[in-house]
PAVO-773164 format. One line per field, with one value per residue (C-alpha): residue in three letters; z, y, x; residue number from 1. Coordinates in Angstrom, 1 decimal, padded with zeros to 4 digits. Layout:
<lumkes>
residu [ALA;...]
pz [Z;...]
py [Y;...]
px [X;...]
num [NUM;...]
</lumkes>
This chain:
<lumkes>
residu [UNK;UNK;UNK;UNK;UNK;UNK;UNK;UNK;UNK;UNK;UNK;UNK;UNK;UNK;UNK;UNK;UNK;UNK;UNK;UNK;UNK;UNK;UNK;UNK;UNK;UNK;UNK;UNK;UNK;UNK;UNK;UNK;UNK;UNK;UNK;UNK;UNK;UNK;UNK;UNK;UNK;UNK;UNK;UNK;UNK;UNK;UNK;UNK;UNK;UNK;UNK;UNK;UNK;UNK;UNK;UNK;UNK;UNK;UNK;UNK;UNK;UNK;UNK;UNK;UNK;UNK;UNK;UNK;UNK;UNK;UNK;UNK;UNK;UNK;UNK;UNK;UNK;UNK;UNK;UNK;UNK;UNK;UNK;UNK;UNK;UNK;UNK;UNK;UNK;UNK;UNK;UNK;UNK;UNK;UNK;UNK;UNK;UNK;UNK;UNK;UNK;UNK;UNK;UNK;UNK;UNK;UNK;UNK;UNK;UNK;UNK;UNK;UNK;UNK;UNK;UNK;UNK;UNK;UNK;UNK;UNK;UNK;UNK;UNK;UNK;UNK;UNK;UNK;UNK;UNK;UNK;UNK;UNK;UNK;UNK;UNK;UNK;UNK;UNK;UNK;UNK;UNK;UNK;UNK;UNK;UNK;UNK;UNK;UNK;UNK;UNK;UNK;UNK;UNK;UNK;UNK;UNK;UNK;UNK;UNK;UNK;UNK;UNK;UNK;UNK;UNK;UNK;UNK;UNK;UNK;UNK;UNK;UNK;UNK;UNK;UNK;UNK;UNK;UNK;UNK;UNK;UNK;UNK;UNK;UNK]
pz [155.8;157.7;160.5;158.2;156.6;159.9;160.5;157.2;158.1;157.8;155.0;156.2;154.9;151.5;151.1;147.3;146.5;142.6;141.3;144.6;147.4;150.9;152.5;155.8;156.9;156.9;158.3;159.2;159.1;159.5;156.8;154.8;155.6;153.8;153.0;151.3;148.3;145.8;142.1;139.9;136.6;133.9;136.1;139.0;141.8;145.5;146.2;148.4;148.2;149.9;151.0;152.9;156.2;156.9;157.8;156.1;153.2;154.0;151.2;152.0;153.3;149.8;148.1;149.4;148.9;145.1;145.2;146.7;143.7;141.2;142.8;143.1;139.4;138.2;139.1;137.6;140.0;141.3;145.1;145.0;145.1;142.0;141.4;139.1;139.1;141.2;141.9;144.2;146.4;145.7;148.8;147.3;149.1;146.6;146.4;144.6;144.3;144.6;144.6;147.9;149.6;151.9;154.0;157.3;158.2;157.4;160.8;161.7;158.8;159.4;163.2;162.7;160.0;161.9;159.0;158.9;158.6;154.4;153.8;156.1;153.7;150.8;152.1;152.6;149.3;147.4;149.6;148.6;144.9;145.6;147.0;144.2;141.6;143.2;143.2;139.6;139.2;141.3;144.3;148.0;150.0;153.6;155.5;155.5;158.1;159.1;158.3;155.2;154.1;153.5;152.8;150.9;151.5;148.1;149.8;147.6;149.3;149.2;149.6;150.4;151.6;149.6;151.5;152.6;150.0;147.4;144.4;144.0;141.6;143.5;146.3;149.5;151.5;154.8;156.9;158.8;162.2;161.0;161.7;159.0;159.4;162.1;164.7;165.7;162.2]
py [094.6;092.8;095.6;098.4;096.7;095.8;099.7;100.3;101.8;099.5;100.7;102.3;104.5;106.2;104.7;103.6;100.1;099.6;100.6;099.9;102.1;101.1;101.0;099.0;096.1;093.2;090.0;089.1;085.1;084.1;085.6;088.5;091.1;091.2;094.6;095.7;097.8;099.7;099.5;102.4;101.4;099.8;098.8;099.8;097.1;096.1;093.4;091.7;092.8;090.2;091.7;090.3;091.6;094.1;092.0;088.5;088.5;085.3;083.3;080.7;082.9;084.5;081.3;080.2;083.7;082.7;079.6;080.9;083.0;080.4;077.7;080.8;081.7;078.0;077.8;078.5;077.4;079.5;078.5;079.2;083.1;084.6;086.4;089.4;091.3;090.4;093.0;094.3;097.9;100.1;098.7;095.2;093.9;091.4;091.5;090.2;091.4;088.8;088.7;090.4;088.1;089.6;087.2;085.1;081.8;078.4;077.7;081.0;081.1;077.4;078.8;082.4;080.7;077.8;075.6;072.0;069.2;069.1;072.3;072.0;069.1;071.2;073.4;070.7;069.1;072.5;072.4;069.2;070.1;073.1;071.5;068.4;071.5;072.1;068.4;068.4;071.4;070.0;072.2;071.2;073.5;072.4;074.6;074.1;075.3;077.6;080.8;079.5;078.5;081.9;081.7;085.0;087.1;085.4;081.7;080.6;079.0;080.6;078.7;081.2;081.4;078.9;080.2;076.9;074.9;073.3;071.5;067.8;067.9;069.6;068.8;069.5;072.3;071.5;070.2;066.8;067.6;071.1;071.9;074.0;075.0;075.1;072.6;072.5;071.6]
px [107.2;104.9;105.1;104.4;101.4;100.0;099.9;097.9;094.6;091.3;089.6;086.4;083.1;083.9;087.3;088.0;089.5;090.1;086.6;084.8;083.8;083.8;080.1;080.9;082.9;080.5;083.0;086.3;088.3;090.8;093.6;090.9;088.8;085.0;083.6;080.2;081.3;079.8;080.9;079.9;081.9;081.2;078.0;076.5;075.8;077.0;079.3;081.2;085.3;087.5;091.2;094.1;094.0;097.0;100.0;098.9;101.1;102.9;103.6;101.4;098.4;099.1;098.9;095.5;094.2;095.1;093.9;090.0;090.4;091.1;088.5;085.6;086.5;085.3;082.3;079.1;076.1;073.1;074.3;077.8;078.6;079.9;083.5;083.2;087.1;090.3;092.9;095.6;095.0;098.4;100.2;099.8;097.4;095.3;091.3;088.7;085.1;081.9;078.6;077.0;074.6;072.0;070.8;071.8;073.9;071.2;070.6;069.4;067.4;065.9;065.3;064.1;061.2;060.4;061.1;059.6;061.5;060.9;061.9;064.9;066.2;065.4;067.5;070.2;069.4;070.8;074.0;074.7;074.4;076.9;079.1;078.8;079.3;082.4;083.8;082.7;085.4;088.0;087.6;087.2;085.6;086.9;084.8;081.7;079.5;076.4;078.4;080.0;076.3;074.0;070.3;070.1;066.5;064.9;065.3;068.2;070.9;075.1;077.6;080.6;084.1;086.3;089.3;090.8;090.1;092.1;091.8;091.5;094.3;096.8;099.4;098.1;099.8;098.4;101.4;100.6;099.3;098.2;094.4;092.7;088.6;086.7;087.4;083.3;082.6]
num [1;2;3;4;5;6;7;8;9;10;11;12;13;14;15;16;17;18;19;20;21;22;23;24;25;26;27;28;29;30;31;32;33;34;35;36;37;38;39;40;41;42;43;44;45;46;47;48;49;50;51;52;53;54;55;56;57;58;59;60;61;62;63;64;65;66;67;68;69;70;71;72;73;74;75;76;77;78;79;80;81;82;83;84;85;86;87;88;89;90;91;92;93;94;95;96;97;98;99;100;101;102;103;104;105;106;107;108;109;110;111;112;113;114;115;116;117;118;119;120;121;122;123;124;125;126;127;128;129;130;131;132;133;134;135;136;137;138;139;140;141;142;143;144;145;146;147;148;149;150;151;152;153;154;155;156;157;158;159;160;161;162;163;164;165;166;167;168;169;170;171;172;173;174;175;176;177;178;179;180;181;182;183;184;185]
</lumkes>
């Protein structure tokens, strides 16, 4: 199974997923694939669509796909992107479609504007309160760092990819001595 998924196309331009059409592929991690969309039904508006990649359909990369799903659907703060629809692409691949942020990782966006040292903190001020929103729901996010953390083109602070975290109240799948995240951060 896992060969014959691995030699599923990419999506690319044009390509339909659920109600979602494929503009371009905007990131890649470790176990999904990030794509801007474009949903035409019931609204219009660009998003963000989140698959498996081809091949990644262990049980426990499935699992924590769910679990992003679960923890994203909780919560309910201006700095944490939204999830609007989940789904599954015919060949079973599971997806879920979020907000679309334009805008760049916080260091670049503290370094590209020359930000002072005030405005910096600010900055660092409306992490913390995202990621204090998600403790308030349970959810750890596990991962944070400059890519995880988007400053979107109006100024507001993202914080994205929940794809390793797990809920407060839950058993921990991470096996002892397994690393999870990114080592630098």
């Amino acid at each position: 199974a896992a060969f014959v998924a691995s030699a599923l196309p990419e999506p690319a331009a044009g390509d339909s997923i659920g109600a979602y059409r494929i503009v371009r592929r905007i990131g890649e991690g470790g176990m999904g694939q990030v794509f801007e969309a474009l949903q035409e039904e019931p609204v219009r508006r660009r998003v963000a669509l989140k698959l498996v990649k081809p091949g990644m359909d262990s049980r426990e990369v499935l699992r924590r796909f769910s679990a992003e799903r679960q923890a994203l659907a909780r919560m309910d703060h201006s700095s944490i992107a939204r999830v609007f629809d989940v789904g599954a692409t015919p060949e079973g691949r599971p997806y879920f479609a979020m907000e679309l942020v334009d805008g760049v990782p916080i260091t670049e966006h503290c370094d590209a504007a020359r930000l002072s040292i005030g405005r910096r903190l600010e900055l660092a001020v409306a992490v913390c309160r995202a990621v204090h929103h998600a403790h308030q729901k349970g959810v750890i996010h596990r991962d944070l760092k400059p890519a995880n953390i988007m400053v979107a083109d109006d100024g507001t602070v993202k914080l994205l990819d929940f794809g390793i975290a797990r809920a407060s109240n839950e058993a921990n799948i991470t096996q002892h001595g397994m690393l999870v995240g990114t080592v630098l951060y």
